[in-house]
C-alpha positions in Angstrom: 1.1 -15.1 -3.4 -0.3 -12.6 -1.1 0.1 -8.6 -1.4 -1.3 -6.2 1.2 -1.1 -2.8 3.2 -1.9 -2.0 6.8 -1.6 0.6 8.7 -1.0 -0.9 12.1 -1.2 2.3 13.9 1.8 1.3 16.3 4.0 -1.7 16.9 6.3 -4.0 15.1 5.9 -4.9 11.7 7.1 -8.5 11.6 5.0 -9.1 14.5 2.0 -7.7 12.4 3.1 -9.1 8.9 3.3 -12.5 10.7 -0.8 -12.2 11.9 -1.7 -11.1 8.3 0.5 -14.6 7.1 -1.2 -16.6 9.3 -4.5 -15.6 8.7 -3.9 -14.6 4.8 -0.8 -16.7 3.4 2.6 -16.0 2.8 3.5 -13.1 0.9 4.9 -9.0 0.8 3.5 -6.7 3.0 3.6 -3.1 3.4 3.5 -1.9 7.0 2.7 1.8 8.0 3.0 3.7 11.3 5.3 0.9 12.1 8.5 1.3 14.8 12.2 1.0 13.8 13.3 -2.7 13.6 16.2 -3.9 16.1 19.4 -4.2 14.6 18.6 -8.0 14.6 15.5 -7.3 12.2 17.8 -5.2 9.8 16.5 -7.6 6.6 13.2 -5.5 7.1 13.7 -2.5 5.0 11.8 0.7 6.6 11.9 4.0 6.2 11.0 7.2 8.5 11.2 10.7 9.7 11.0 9.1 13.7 12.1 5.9 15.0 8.1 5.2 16.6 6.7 5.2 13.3 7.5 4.7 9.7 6.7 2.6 6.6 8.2 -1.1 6.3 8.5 -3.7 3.4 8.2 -7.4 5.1 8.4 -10.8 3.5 7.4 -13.9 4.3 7.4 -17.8 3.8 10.0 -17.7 0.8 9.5 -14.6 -0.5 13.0 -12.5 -1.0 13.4 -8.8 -1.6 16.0 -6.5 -2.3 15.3 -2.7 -1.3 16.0 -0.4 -4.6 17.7 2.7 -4.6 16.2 5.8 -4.8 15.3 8.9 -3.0 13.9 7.1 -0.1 11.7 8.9 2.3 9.1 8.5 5.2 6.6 8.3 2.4 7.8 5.6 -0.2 9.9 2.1 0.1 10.5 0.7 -2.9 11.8 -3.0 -2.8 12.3 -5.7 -5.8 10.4 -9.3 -5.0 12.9 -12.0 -6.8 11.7 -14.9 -8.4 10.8 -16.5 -11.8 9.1 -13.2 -12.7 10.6 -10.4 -10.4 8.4 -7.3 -9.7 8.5 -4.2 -8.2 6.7 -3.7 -4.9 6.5 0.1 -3.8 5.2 0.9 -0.2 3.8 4.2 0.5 2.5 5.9 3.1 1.2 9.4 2.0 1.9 12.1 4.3 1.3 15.3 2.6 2.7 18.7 3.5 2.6 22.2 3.2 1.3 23.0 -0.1 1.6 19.7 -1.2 -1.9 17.5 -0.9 -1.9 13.5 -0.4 -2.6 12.3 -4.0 0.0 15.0 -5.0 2.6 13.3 -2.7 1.8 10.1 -4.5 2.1 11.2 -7.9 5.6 13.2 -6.8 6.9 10.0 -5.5 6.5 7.6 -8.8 7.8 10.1 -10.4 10.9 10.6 -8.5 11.1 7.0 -9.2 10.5 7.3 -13.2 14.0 5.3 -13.8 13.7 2.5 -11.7 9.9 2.0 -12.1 10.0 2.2 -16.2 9.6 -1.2 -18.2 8.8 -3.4 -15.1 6.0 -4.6 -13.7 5.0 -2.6 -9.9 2.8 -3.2 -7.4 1.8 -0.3 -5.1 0.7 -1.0 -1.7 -0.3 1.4 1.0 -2.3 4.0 2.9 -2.6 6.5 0.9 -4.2 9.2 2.9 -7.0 9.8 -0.4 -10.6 9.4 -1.4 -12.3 11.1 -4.3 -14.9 12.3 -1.5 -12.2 14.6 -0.6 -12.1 16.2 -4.5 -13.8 19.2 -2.9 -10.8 20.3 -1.2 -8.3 20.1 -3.8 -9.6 20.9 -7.5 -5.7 20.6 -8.7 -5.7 16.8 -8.7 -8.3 14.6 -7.4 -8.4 11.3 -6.4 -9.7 10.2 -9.4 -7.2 12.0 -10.9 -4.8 10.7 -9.3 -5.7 6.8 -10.1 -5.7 7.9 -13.7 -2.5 9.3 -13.6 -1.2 5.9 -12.0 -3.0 3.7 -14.7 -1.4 6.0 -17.8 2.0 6.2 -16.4 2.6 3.1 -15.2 -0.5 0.2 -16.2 -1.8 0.0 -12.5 -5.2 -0.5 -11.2 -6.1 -0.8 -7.5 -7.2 -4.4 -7.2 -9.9 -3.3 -5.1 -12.4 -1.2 -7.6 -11.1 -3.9 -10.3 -12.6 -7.1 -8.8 -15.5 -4.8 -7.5 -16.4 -2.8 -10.2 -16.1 0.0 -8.2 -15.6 3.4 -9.1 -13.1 5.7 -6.6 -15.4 7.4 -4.3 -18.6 5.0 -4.5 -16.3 2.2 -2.0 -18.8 -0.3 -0.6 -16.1 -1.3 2.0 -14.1 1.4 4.5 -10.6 0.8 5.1 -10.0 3.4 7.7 -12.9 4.6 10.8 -11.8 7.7 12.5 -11.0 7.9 15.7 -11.9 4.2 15.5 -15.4 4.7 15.2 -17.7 2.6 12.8 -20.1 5.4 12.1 -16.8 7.1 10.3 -15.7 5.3 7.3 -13.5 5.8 4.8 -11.8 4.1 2.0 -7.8 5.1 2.0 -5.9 1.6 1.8 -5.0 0.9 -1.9 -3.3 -2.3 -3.7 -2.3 -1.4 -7.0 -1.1 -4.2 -9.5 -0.3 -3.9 -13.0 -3.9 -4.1 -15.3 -2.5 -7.0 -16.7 -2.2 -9.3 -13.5 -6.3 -9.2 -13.4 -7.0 -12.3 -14.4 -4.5 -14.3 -12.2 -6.3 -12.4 -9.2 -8.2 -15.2 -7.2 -9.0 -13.1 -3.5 -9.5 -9.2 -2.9 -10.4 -8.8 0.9 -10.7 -5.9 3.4 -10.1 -6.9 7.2 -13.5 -6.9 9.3 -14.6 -4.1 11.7 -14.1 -6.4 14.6 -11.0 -8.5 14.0 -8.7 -5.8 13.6 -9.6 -3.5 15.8 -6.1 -3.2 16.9 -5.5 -0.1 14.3 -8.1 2.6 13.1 -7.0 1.0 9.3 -8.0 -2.5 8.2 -6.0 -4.4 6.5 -6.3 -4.5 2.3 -5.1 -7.8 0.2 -4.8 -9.2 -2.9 -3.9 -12.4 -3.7 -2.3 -13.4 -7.0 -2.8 -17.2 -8.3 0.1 -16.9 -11.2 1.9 -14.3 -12.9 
């Protein structure tokens, strides 16, 4: 099983959960800056303040998900993945806002979603807007903060800096180049899975530089032998 996030920067996002099957595997996918679906594409649960881009929740090769109830907005889609051992799979795509900073989002979002969330396993997946780098702008919760908060509340660590041994802020890898530019990295793209699925993780991989050049984000996955 295969678990990811990209940001595809525009476009459709079966047409870019079906390049990340083929070239990953089958699996769930979270999808940001993503257009509408047609009515015909209505299975695909999305989420967003304008039809040209919001946050999807796309399945593939078997995979079946239900979308959960909630106070759904343009910065969280939370979905249940059915099967032997169901999970939930939360997309998110931190925006921020007046006042309110991007790990802040994050945190007031799993929260809002305390009920649903509690006693189950959940994945987060998504662009998350956040870097400890960025501590210096925001003293009231960090980063770093922020990925504690996540591990207390709900047993999560971001696959990434798991596998890695790699502490938030010290990335060896950039998910993200401004302006589409190499020479500005960063490291925004987070899969978070519960501490306890570690050991059935057999792949954590950040798309290349070059291959998906198509978006200013790379694509982040994680893929999960049993559970």
């Amino acid at each position: 099983m295969i678990l990811g996030t990209w940001n595809i920067r525009a476009g459709d996002a079966r047409a870019h959960a079906e390049r990340l099957r083929k070239h990953y595997g089958a699996g769930v996918f979270a999808i940001q800056e993503c257009r509408q679906p047609p009515p015909l594409d209505m299975d695909i649960p999305w989420a967003g303040a304008i039809p040209s881009k919001g946050l999807a929740v796309v399945c593939s090769d078997g995979f079946e998900i239900a979308a959960l109830p909630g106070p759904h907005s343009h910065d969280d889609l939370p979905v249940r993945v059915l099967g032997p051992r169901p999970f939930t799979f939360m997309g998110l795509w931190s925006h921020g806002s007046l006042g309110v900073t991007y790990p802040e989002c994050v945190r007031n979002t799993v929260r809002a979603y305390r009920e649903v969330l509690r006693d189950q396993d959940v994945v987060l997946a998504g662009d998350l807007n956040s870097n400890q780098e960025f501590a210096h702008l925001n003293r009231r919760l960090t980063h770093a903060d922020l990925v504690q908060w996540l591990h207390e509340s709900l047993g999560v660590v971001s696959a990434w800096h798991a596998v890695r041994s790699e502490a938030p802020g010290q990335e060896s890898t950039p998910t993200y180049y401004h302006r589409g530019k190499q020479k500005a990295p960063f490291h925004l793209d987070y899969v978070f899975v519960p501490e306890h699925w570690l050991p059935s993780i057999t792949r954590v991989e950040i798309g290349s530089f070059d291959e998906w050049s198509s978006s200013d984000h790379r694509p982040v996955i994680v893929e999960i032998q049993a559970i």
